[in-house]
C-alpha positions in Angstrom: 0.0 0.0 0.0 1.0 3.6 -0.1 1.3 6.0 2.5 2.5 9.8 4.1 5.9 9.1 6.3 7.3 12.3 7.8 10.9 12.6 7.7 11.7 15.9 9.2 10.5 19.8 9.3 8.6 20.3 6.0 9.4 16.8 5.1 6.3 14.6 4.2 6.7 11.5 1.3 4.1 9.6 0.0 5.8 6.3 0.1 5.3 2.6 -0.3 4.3 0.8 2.9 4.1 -2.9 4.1 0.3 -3.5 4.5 -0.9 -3.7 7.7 -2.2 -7.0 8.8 -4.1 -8.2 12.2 -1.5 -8.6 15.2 -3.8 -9.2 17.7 -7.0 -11.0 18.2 -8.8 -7.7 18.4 -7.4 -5.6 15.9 -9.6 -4.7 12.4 -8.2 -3.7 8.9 -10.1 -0.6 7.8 -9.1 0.5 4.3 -9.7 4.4 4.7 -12.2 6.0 2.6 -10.9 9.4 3.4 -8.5 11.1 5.9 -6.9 14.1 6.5 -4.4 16.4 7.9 -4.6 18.0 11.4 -3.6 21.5 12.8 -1.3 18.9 15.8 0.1 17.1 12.9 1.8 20.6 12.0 3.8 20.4 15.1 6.0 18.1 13.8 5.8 19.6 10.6 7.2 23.1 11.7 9.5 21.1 13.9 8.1 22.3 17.3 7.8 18.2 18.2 10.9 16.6 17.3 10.9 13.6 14.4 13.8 11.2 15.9 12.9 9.0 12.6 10.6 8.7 9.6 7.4 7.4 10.5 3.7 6.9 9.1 1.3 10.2 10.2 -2.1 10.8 10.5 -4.7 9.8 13.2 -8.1 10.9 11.8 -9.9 8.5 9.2 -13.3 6.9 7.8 -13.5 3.5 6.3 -14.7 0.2 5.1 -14.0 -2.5 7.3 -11.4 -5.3 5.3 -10.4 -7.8 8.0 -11.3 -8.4 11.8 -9.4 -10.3 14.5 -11.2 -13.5 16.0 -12.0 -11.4 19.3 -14.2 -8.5 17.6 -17.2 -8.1 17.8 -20.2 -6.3 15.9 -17.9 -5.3 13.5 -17.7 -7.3 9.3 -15.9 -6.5 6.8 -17.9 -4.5 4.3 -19.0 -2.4 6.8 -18.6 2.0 6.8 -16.8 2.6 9.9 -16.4 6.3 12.2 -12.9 5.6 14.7 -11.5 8.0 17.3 -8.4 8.9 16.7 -7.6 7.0 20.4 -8.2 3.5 20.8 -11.0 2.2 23.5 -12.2 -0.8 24.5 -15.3 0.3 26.1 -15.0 -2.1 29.3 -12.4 -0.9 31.4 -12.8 1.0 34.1 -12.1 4.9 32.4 -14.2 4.1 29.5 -17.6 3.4 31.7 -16.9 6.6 33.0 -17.2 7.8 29.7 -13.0 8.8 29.8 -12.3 6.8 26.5 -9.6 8.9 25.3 -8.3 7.4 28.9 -8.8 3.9 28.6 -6.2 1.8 29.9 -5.4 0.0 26.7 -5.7 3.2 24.9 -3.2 3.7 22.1 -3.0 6.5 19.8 -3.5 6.3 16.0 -0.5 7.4 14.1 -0.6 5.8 10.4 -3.9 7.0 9.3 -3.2 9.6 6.2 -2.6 5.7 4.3 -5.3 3.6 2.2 -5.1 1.1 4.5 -5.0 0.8 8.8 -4.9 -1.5 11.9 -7.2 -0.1 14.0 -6.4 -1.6 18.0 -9.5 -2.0 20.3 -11.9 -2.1 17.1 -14.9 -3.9 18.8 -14.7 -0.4 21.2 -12.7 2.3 18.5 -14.9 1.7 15.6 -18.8 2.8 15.5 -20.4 1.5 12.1 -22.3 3.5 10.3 -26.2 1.7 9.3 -25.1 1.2 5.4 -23.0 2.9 3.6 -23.7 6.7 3.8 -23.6 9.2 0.4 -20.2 10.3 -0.1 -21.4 13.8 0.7 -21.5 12.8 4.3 -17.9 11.3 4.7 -16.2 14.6 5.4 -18.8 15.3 8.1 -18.1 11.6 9.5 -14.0 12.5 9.3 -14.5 15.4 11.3 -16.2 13.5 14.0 -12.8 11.0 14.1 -11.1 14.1 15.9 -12.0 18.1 15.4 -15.3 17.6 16.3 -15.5 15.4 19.1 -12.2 17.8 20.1 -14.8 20.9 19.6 -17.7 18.7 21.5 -14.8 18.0 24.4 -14.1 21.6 24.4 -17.1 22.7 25.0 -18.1 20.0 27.8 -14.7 21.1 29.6 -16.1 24.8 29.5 -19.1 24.0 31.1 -21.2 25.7 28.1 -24.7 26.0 29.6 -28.3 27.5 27.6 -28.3 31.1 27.6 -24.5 31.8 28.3 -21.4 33.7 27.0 -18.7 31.7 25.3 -15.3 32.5 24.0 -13.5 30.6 21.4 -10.1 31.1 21.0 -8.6 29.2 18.2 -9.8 29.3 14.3 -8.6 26.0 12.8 -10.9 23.4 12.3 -11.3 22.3 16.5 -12.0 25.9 16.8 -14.6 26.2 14.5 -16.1 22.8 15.5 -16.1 24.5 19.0 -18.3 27.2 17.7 -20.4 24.2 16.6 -20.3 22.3 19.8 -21.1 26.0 22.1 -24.1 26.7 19.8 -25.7 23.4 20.1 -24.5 23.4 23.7 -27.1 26.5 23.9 -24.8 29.1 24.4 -26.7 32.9 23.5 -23.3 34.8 22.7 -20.4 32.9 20.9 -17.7 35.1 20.8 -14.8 33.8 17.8 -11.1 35.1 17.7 -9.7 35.3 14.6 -7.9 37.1 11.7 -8.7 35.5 8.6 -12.1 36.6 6.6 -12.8 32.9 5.3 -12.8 31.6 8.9 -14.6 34.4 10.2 -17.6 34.2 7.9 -17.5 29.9 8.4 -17.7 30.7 12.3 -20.4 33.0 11.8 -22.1 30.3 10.0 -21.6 27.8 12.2 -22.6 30.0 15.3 -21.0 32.8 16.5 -22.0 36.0 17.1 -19.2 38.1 17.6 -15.7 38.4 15.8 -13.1 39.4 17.7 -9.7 40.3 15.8 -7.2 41.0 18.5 -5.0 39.2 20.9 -2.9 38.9 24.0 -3.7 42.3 26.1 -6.1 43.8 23.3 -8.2 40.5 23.0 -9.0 40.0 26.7 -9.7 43.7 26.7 -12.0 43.6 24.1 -14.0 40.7 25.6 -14.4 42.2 28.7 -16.0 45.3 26.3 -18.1 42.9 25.0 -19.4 41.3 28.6 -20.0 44.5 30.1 -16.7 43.9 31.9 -17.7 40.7 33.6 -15.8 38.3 31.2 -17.0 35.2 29.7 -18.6 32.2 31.5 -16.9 29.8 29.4 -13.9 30.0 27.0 -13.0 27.4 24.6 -9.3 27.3 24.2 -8.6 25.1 20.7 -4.7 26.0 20.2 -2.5 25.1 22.6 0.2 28.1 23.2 1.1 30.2 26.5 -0.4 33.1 25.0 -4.0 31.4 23.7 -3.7 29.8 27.5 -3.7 33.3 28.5 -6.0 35.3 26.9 -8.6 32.3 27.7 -7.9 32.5 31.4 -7.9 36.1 31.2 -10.7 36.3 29.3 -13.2 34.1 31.9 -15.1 35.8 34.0 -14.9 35.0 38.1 -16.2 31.4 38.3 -15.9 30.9 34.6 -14.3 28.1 33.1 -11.9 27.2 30.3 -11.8 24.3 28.3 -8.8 23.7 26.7 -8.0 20.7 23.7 -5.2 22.3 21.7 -2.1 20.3 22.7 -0.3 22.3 25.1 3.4 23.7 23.7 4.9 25.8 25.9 2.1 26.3 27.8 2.5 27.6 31.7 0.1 28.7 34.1 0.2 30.5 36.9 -1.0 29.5 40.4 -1.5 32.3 42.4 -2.9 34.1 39.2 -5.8 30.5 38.6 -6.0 30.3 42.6 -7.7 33.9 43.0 -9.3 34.4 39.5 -12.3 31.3 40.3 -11.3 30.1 37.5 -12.1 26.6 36.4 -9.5 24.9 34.5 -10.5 21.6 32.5 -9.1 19.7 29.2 -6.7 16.6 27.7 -7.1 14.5 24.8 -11.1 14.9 24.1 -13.4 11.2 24.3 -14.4 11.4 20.9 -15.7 7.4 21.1 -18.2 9.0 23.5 -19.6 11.3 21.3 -19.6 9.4 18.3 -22.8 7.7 18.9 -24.5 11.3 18.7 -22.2 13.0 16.4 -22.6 10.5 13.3 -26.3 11.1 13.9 -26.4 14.6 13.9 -24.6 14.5 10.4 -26.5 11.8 8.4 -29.6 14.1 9.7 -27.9 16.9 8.5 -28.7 18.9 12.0 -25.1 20.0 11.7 -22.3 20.1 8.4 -18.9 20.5 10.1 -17.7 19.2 7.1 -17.0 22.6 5.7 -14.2 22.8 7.4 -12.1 21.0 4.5 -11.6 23.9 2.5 -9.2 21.7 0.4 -9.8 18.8 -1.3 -6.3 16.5 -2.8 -5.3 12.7 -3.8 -3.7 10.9 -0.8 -0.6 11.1 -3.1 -0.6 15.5 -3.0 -0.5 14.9 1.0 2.8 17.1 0.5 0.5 19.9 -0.4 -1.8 19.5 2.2 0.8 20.1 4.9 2.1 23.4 3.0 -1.9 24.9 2.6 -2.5 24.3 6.2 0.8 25.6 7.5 0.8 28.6 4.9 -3.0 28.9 6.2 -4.2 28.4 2.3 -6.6 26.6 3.7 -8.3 25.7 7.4 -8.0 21.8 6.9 -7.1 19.1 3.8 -9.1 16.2 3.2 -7.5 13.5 1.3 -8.8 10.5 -0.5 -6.8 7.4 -1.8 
C-alpha cells in the first residue's frame, strides 16, 4: 500500500508501505475511505515536536472494514466505519466513566493519512455507520474522528450552559467545531477570535455572534468590552500556546471556566494568578468514542455540516501539499482521498 511518512521539518513523502495485517485477536483492517491532515500534525511539521525517525502520520480516518481479529465483535468486513483517533475498549474502568480517550489499553493512532490501517481496540474504537452513507456525508463523518468530538470536548470542559457567554479562542478546524459544539451546547453569545475573513464568515455560520480580531492584552480587553466587563462564563481554548492559554484565562469571568484541547506547547500557568481568579481549569485528549454515537447522527440528519471545514480537497498522493496549505493557512484543513 502507499502511505504519508514524515521525515523531518517540512518533510512529508508519500511512500510505499508494508500493508498492515491483524496482530492481535482484536485488531480490524479498515481500508480508509478518506482522511486528512490536522492543525497537531503541524507540530512536527514546523518542527516544534521533534521527528527522531521517519514514521507513518495521520490519526483521523473513515473506512470500510477489510479484515477483523477472531476477538471482535459487531464489527464485518464491508462495513462504513467512524474511529476515534484513540483507541477504547469500552470495558475498562475509564471508559464506563465515559473517559475513553483514557482507557487503559488506549493507544494513539499514528498511520492513518494511508489507504489502509490497523485499528487496535476495534470492537470499542470503531462505530459502524447503518449502510454505507452518500459520499457527501464522509467529510462530516471524518471530522467526527477528531476536530469535532475535540470541539464537542471543548465545549463539555467549559461547562457551556443554555443562555451563556462563550469564547472561542482558536480558528482552525477544532476551533470552529467548537463554535459548533457551544451553539448546540445553547450558548446565547459565541464570541470567535480570529484574523482571517474565510474563517470568520464559516464561524459565523456555524454560530457565532461576535468576531473578535485581537490578541494577548487587546483580545482580553476587548472581551471584557463585550461582557460588560464581567468576562466570559466559558472559553473554549482550541490551540495550545502560552499566549492562547492566556488570553482564555484572562478572558473568563470569576467562576468561569476554560476548556482547553489544543495540545499544550509551551504552555504555563500560573498558580496564584488560577488560585484567586475562580477560575475553572478543564481539558486533555477529548473522548471522541463518547460522542460518536450522537455525532454521526447529527450528520446523516444533517442537523449539523462541520464538514466545511475541508476547504481543500487532494489525492492521498498531494498529502505534501496539504501540509504546505495548512501551514501557509491556504486553507483551514485538507481532506484527502486514496
Amino acid at each position: 500500500m502507499r502511505g504519508a511518512v514524515i521525515h523531518g521539518p517540512g518533510d512529508v513523502r508519500f511512500e510505499t508501505l508494508d500493508d498492515p495485517k491483524i496482530l492481535h485477536p482484536t485488531d480490524a483492517i479498515v481500508r480508509t475511505a478518506a482522511t486528512c491532515v490536522c492543525g497537531s500534525d503541524l507540530w512536527p511539521w514546523r518542527g516544534q515536536d521533534a521527528t527522531e525517525h521517519a514514521h507513518p502520520i495521520g490519526h483521523e480516518y473513515v473506512g470500510f472494514v477489510e479484515e477483523v481479529g477472531a476477538e471482535v465483535t459487531g464489527l464485518r468486513p464491508g462495513q462504513f466505519v467512524v474511529g476515534s483517533f484513540a483507541t477504547s475498549d469500552n470495558t475498562c474502568a475509564h471508559c464506563r466513566q465515559g473517559w475513553t480517550s483514557h482507557c487503559e489499553r488506549r493507544e494513539f493512532m499514528s498511520t492513518c493519512q494511508a489507504e489502509y490501517i490497523r485499528v487496535p481496540q476495534a470492537a470499542g474504537t470503531l462505530v459502524a455507520t447503518d449502510g454505507v452513507p452518500d459520499a457527501r456525508h464522509w467529510p462530516g463523518l471524518l471530522t467526527a474522528s477528531d476536530v469535532l468530538g475535540t470541539g464537542w470536548w471543548a465545549a463539555e470542559a467549559a461547562q457551556v450552559r443554555p443562555g451563556s457567554t462563550a469564547v472561542v479562542v482558536g480558528d482552525g478546524a477544532v476551533g470552529l467545531c467548537a463554535v459548533l459544539a457551544a451553539r448546540h451546547s445553547g450558548a446565547e453569545r459565541i464570541i470567535a477570535m480570529s484574523r482571517h475573513e474565510p474563517r470568520q464568515r464559516l464561524a459565523r455560520a456555524f454560530g457565532a455572534t461576535d468576531v473578535v480580531t485581537e490578541r494577548g492584552a487587546e483580545g482580553v480587553a476587548r472581551i471584557m468590552d463585550l461582557t460588560d466587563g464581567l468576562g466570559a462564563d466559558s472559553v473554549l481554548e482550541c490551540v495550545g500556546t502560552d499566549a492562547a492559554m492566556g488570553q482564555a484565562l484572562r478572558g473568563a469571568r470569576p467562576g468561569g471556566s476554560v476548556g482547553f484541547v489544543g495540545v499544550p506547547h509551551g504552555v504555563a500557568v500560573d498558580g496564584q494568578e488560577l488560585f484567586f481568579s475562580h477560575v475553572g481549569l478543564r481539558g486533555g485528549p477529548a473522548p471522541v468514542r463518547r460522542y460518536l454515537p450522537e455525532l454521526i447522527d447529527l450528520v446523516l440528519t444533517d442537523r449539523i455540516d462541520p464538514g466545511r471545514v475541508f476547504d481543500l480537497a487532494l489525492p492521498l498522493a498531494d498529502v505534501a501539499e496539504g501540509y504546505r496549505a495548512m501551514d501557509e493557512r491556504r486553507a483551514i484543513k485538507a481532506l484527502l482521498t486514496p
